[in-house]
N, C-alpha and C positions, 0 to 999 in steps of 0.2 A: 504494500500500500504506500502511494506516495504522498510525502507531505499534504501535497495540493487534496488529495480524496480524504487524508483522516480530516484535513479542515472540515470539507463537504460534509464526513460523517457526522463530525462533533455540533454543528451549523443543524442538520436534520434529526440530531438526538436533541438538542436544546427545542427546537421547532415543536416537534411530537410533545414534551413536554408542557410548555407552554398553551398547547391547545387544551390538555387534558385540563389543565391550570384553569384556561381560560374559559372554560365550557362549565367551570364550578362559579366563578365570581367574576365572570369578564364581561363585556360588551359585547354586542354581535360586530359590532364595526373593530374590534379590538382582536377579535376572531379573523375575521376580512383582513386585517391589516400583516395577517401569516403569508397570506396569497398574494402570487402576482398578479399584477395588472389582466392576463390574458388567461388566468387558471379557470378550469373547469370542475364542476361538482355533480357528481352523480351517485347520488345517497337516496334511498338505494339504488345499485347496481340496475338499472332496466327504466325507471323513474328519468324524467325529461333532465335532460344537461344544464345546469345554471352557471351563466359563462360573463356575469357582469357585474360589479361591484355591488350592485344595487342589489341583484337577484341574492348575491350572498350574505347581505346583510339582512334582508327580508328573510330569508332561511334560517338562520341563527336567530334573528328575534324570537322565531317560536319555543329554542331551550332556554333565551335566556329572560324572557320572558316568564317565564315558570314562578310559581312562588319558591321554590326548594328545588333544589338540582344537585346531585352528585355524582360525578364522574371520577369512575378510577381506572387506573392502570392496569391491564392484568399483565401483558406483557408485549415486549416492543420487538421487531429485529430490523435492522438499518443494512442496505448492503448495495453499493453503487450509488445510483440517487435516487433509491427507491427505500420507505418505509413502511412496512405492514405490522399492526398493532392491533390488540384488540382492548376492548375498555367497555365497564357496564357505566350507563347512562341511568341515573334514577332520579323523575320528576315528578315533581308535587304539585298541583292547582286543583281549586274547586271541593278540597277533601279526596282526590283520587290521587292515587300514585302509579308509575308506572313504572318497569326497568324494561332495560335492551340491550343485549352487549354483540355491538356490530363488530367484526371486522375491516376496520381500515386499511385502504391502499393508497399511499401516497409519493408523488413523484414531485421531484424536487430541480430547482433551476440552479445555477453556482451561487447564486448568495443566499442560499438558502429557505427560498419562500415556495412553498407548495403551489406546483404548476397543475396538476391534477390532483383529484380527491375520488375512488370511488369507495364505497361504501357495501359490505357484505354483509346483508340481513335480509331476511323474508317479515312480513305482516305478523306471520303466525309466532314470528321472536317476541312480539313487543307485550310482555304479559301484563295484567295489571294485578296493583298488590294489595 
């Protein structure tokens, strides 16, 4: 591995970090702000492409909107410029809760901001609690 990739690496391990971060007590715009200008989001996998600032920040308003949210880690693996991670999602509004623990695939540009996003779950993941 050369200098230049473990940068990438470390750049795409802080990234993944910070979403999970960011997905407990952040913004939706603050979420947006991982992605580049030209990234695409396809959560779930088969679900229409959201390929514009605005569209991603409309997307994330729905978690971070939530009364309660918690997002954890289960586990991460980085390798090139790609990241796949998976993390349960548990939201609270209205007295209902739900959890989900997607599969993320994330691909990543040299400065480290997520060029793609897709997202691995079915309907029938998202249970309520």
């Amino acid at each position: 591995m050369t200098v230049e990739q473990a940068g990438l690496a470390d750049k795409i391990d802080a990234a993944v970090d910070s979403y999970i971060e960011l997905l407990n007590s952040g913004t939706a715009e603050q979420i947006a702000d991982l992605y580049a200008p030209d990234a695409t989001v396809e959560d779930p996998i088969g679900a229409d492409i959201r390929d514009t600032r605005e569209q991603l920040v409309e997307f994330y308003s729905v978690i971070t909107g939530m009364e309660d949210r918690t997002a954890t880690l289960k586990w991460k693996k980085v390798a090139g410029d790609t990241a796949v991670f998976e993390f349960t999602l548990v939201t609270k509004t209205s007295g209902l809760a739900f959890e989900i623990t997607p599969v993320d695939i994330m691909v990543f540009d040299e400065n480290g901001k997520v060029k793609s996003m897709r997202a691995v779950w079915r309907q029938e993941d998202l249970k309520q609690l």
